[in-house]
C-alpha positions in Angstrom: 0.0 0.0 0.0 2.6 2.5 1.2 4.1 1.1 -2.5 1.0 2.3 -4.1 0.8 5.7 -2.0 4.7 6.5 -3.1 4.2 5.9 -6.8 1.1 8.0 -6.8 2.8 10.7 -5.3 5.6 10.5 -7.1 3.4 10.8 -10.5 1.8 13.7 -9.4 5.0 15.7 -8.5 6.2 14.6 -12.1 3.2 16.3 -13.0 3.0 19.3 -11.5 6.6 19.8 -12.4 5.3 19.3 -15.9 2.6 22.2 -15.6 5.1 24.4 -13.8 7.2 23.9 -16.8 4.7 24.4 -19.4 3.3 27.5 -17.7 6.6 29.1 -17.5 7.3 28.6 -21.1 3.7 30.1 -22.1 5.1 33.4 -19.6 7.9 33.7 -21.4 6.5 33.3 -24.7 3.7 35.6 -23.9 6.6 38.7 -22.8 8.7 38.4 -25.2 5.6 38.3 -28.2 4.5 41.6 -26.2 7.9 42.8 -26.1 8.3 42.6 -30.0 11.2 40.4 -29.3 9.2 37.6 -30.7 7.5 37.9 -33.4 3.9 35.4 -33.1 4.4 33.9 -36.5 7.8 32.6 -35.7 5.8 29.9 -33.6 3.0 27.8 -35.3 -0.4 28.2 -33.5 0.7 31.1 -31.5 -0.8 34.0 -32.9 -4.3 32.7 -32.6 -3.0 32.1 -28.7 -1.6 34.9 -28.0 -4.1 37.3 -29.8 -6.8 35.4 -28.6 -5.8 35.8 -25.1 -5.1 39.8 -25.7 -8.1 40.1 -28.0 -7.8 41.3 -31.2 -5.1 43.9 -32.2 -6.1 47.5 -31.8 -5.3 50.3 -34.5 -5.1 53.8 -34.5 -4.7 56.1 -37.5 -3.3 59.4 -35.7 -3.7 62.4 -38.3 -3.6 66.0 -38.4 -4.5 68.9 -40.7 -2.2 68.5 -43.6 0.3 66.5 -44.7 1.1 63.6 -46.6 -1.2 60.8 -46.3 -5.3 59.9 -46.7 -6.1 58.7 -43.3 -10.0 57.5 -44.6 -8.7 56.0 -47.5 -6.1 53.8 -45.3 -9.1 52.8 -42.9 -11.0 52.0 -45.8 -8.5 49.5 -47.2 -7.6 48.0 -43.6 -11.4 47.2 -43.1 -11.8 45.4 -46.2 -12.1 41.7 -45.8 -10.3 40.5 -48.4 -7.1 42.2 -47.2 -7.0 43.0 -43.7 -10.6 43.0 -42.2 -9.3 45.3 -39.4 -11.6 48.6 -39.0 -9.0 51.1 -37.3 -9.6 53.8 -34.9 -9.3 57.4 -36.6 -8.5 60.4 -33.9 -7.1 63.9 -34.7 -4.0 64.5 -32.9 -5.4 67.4 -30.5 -7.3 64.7 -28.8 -4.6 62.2 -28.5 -2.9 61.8 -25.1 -0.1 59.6 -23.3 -3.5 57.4 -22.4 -5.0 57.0 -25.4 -2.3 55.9 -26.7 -1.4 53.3 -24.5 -4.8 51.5 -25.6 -3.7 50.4 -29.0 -1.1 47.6 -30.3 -0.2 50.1 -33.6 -0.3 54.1 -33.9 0.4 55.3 -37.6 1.0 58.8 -37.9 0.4 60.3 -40.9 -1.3 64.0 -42.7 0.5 65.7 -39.9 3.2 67.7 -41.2 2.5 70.5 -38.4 3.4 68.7 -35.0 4.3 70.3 -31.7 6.7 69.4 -29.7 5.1 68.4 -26.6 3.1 66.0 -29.1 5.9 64.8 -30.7 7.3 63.7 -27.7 4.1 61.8 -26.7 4.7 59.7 -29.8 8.0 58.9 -29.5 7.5 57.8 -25.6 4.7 55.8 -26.5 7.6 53.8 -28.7 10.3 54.0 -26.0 8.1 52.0 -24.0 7.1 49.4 -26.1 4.5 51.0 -28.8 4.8 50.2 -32.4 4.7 52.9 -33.9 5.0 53.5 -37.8 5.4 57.0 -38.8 5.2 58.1 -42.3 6.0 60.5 -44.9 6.4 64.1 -44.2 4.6 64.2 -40.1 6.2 66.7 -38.0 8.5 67.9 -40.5 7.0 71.4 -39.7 7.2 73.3 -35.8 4.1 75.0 -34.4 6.6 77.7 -33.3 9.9 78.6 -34.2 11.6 78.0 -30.4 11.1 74.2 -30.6 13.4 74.4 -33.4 16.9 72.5 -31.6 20.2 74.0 -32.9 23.5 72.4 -33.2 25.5 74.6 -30.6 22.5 73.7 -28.0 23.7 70.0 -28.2 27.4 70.1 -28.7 30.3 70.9 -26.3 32.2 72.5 -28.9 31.9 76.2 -28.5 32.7 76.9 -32.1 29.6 74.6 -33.3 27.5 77.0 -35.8 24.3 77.8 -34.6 21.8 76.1 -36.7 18.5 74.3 -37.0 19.5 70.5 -36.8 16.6 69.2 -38.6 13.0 69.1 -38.3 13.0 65.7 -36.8 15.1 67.5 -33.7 13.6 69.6 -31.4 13.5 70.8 -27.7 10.2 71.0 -25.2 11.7 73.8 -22.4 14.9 71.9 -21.1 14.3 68.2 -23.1 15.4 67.0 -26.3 12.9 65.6 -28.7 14.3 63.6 -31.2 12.3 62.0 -33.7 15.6 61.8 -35.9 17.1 59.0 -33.3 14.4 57.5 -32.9 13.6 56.7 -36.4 17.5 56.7 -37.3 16.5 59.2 -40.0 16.5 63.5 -41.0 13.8 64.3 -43.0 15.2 66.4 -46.2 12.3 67.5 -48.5 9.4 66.3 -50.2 9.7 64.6 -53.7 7.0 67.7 -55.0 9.4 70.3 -53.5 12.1 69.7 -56.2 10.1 68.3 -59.0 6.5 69.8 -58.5 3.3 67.5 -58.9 3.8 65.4 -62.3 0.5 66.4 -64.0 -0.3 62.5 -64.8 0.6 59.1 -63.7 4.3 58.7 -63.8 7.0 56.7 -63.3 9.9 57.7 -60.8 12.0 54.7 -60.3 12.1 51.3 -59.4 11.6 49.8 -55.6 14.2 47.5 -54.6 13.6 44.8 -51.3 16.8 44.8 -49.3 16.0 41.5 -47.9 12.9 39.9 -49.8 12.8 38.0 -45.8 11.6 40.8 -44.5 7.7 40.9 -43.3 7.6 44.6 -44.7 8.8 43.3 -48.1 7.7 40.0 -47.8 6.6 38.9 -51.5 7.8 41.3 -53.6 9.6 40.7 -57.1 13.2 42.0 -57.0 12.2 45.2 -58.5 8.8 47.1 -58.7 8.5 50.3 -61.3 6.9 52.9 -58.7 4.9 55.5 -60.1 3.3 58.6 -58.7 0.4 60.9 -59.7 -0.6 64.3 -59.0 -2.7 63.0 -55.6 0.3 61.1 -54.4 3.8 62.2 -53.5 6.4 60.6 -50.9 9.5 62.2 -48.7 13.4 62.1 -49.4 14.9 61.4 -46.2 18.6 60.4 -45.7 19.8 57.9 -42.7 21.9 59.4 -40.0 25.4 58.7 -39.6 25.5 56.5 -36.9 21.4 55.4 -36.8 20.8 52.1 -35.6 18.1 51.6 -38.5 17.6 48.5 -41.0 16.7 49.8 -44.6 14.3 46.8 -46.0 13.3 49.0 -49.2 14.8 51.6 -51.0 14.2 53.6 -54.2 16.5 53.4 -56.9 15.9 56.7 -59.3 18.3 54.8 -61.7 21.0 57.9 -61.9 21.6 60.5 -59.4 18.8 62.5 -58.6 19.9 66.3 -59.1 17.6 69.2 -58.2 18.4 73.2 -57.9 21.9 72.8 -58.1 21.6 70.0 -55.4 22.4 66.4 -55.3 19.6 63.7 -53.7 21.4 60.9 -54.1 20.8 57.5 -56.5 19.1 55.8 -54.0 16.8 56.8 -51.2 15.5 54.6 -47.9 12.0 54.0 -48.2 10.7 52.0 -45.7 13.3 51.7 -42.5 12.3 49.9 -39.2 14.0 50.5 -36.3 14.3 48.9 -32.6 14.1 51.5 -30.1 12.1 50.6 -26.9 12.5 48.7 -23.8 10.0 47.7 -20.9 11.8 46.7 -17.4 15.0 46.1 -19.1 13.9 44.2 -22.0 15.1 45.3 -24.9 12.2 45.5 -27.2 12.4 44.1 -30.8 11.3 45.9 -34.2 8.5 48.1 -32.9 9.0 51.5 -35.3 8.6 51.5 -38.8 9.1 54.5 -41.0 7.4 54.8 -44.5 8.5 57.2 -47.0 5.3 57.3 -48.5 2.3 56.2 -46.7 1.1 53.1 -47.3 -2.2 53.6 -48.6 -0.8 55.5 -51.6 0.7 52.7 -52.9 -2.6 51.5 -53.6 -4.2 55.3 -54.4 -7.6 54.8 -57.1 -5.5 57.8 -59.0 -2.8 54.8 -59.7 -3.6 52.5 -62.8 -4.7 49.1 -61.8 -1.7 47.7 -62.5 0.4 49.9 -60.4 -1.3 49.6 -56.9 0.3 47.6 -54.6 -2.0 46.5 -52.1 0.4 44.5 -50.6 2.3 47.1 -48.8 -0.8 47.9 -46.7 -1.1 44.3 -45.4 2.3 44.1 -45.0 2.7 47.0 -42.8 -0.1 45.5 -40.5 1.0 41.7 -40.4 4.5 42.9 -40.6 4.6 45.1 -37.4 2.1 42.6 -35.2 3.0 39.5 -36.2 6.0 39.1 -38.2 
């Protein structure tokens, strides 16, 4: 009997042991999915887990006055059920706060090209703790007032730095540094219209070229994809900073140098970059800001000829940034 009694015990410490084991593994998996460390796909099964323990993901579209970008039109083709089949939320800025925020798995800025400071800051902490955040086009690239611009001398020991504006990306709130530019590993130069005005038809501009075709962001598209514009679209020129910590996974290759005004562009321009910049309670977090050049909905604008939208940039920027 005692026999009996030892066995039986013995089982269920094996057991419990087991569960203990199997509980810790679901932890672990569950923090470092939230964390963006893990990506759910990596794991068969687990994204139906973990979303269906978290519910589904929650989107917000975070626009302003003007700007690149069509807010509506994005919603519009993330609530089709073909593609996505997700209806996002749609706020102005002015009514965003740190807590509103902190409801939603994905905030995409875009149509905001006039940004404070003290609400550029709100976006950028919402990443440094863990957010995803994908910003796009030309938002923030203008001040409300000219003393949030932050110049160079402010920042450098070197009393013979000049005194002037760093970029639009970097400003200061009273005594803080708000600096978009680090965070997305990018300055913002100019929009594409600035130097070469609106084309007055569809036109072609260059080809897109997937660094790694691996990539979720990129994932399946061909080698090289002729992108063309119209007079409703347009997309920023922005150049990586020297020592950013960004991954370019698409570029746009004008096929020569692109020469404006007397002033070189460049061959090639970064056109989606993501970028790893939070971390929660010491763990670092894993790809949680994306920056698109153009926002994503354009890709897919009705001005485009059938042939030339690319809807798959729009899913990709959703499945890409939640679950890998």
């Amino acid at each position: 009997m005692a026999d009996v009694m030892y066995e039986a015990t013995k089982a269920s410490a094996i057991v419990v042991k087991v569960v203990g084991l199997i509980l810790l593994v679901f932890f672990l998996l569950y923090i470092l999915t939230w964390t963006n460390t893990l990506k759910c796909k990596q794991i068969p099964g687990w994204c139906g887990i973990y979303y269906g323990i978290r519910g589904k993901p929650k989107v917000l579209i975070a626009y302003g006055d003007y700007g690149l970008g069509d807010p509506d039109l994005l919603s519009e083709l993330m609530s089709d059920p073909n593609h996505i089949g997700v209806r996002p939320t749609m706020l102005h800025i002015d009514y965003i706060n740190p807590g509103n925020l902190k409801e939603f798995d994905v905030v995409i800025v875009e149509k905001a090209r006039r940004m404070s400071s003290e609400k550029l800051k709100m976006f950028i902490d919402y990443a440094n703790t863990g957010g995803r955040l994908i910003w796009t086009g030309d938002a923030a690239a203008e001040v409300t007032s000219e003393n949030e611009y932050l110049y160079r001398d402010e920042l450098s020991i070197d009393s013979n730095a000049p005194h002037e504006i760093i970029n639009p990306w970097a400003r200061k709130l009273n005594d803080e540094v708000v600096l978009l530019n680090e965070l997305l590993s990018l300055e913002y130069v100019c929009n594409y219209s600035d130097i070469r005005g609106m084309p007055s038809r569809e036109h072609i501009v260059g080809n897109l070229i997937p660094i790694n075709r691996k990539n979720p962001f990129v994932y399946g598209l061909s080698a090289s994809l002729p992108f063309y514009i119209t007079p409703e679209t347009d997309f920023a020129i922005v150049k990586p900073l020297a020592k950013g910590t960004s991954t370019t996974v698409l570029t746009l290759d004008f096929g020569s140098k692109l020469y404006a005004q007397g002033k070189e562009y460049g061959k090639t321009v970064p056109f989606i970059v993501t970028n790893a910049k939070g971390n929660i309670i010491g763990l670092k977090i894993g790809e949680n800001v994306a920056y698109y050049a153009m926002p994503p909905e354009y890709f897919a604008h009705p001005s485009l000829s059938a042939e030339h939208r690319y809807m798959l940039f729009v899913e990709n920027m959703y499945f890409g940034m939640l679950y890998g």
